[in-house]
C-alpha positions as CSV (number, residue, x, y, z in Angstrom):
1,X,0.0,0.0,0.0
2,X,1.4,2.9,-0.7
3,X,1.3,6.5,1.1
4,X,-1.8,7.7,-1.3
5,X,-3.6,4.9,-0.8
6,X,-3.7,4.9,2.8
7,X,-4.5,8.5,2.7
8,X,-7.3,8.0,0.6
9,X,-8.7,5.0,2.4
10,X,-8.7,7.2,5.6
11,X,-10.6,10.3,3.7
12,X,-12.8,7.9,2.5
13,X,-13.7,6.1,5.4
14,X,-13.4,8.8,8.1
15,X,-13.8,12.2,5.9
16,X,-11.0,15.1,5.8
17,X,-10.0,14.5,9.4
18,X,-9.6,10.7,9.0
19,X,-6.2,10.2,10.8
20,X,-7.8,10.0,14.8
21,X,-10.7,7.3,13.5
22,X,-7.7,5.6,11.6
23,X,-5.3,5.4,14.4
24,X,-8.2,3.9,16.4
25,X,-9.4,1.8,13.8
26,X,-5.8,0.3,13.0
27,X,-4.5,0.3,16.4
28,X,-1.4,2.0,15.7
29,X,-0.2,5.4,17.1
30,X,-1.0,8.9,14.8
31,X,2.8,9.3,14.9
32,X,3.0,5.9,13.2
33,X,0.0,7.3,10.5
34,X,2.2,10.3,10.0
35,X,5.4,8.1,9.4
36,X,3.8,6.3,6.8
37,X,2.0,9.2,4.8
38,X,5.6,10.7,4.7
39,X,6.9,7.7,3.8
40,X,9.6,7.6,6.8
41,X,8.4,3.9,7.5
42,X,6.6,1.3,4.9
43,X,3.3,0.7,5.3
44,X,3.0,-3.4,6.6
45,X,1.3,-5.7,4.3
46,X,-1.0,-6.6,7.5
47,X,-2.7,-2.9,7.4
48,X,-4.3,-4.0,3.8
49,X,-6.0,-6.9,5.9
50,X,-7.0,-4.6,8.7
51,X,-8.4,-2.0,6.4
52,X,-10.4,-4.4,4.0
53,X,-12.0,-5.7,7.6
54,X,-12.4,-1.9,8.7
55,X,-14.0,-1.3,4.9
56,X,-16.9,-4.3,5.1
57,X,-17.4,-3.2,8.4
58,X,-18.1,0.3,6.9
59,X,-20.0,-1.0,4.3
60,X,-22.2,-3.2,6.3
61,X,-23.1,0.0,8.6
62,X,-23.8,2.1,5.2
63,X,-26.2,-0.6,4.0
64,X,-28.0,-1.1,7.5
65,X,-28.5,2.9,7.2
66,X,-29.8,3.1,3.9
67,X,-32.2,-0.1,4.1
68,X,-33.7,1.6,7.9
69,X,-34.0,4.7,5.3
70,X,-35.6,3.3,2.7
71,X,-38.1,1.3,5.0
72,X,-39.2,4.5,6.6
73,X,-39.7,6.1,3.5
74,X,-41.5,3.8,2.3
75,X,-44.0,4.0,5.1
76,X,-43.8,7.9,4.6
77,X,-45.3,7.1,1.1
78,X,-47.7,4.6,2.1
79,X,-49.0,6.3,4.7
80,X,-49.8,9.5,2.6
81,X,-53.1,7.7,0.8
């Protein structure tokens, strides 16, 4: 993974202040994220593991929000007539 990546996992996941959410998320310092987007240290092959995991996790919460949306719009409609 490089430096980009990492930074655009974290804007996606988090938003523009990702690197707090990541550090908790990854379980690594912020020092250690700052090492890594500067490139002072490589980024371990384990953090691609972590972050796929952190990603479904992510995209399981979006999908549970959106369906609970859609549900209650739904009933918004229906209950209109």
């Amino acid at each position: 993974m490089t430096p980009d990546q990492l930074r655009k996992f974290g804007e996606t996941l988090y938003g523009p202040h990702y690197k707090n959410a990541l550090e908790e998320g990854l379980g690594v310092s912020r020092r250690t994220i700052d090492r890594w987007l500067v490139e002072t240290f490589p980024i371990p092959d384990s953090i691609n593991v972590e972050l796929v995991a952190i990603c479904l996790e992510k995209l399981e919460a979006i999908d549970d929000e959106a369906k609970k949306r859609r549900d209650t719009l739904r009933e918004l409609i229906w209950n209109l007539s």
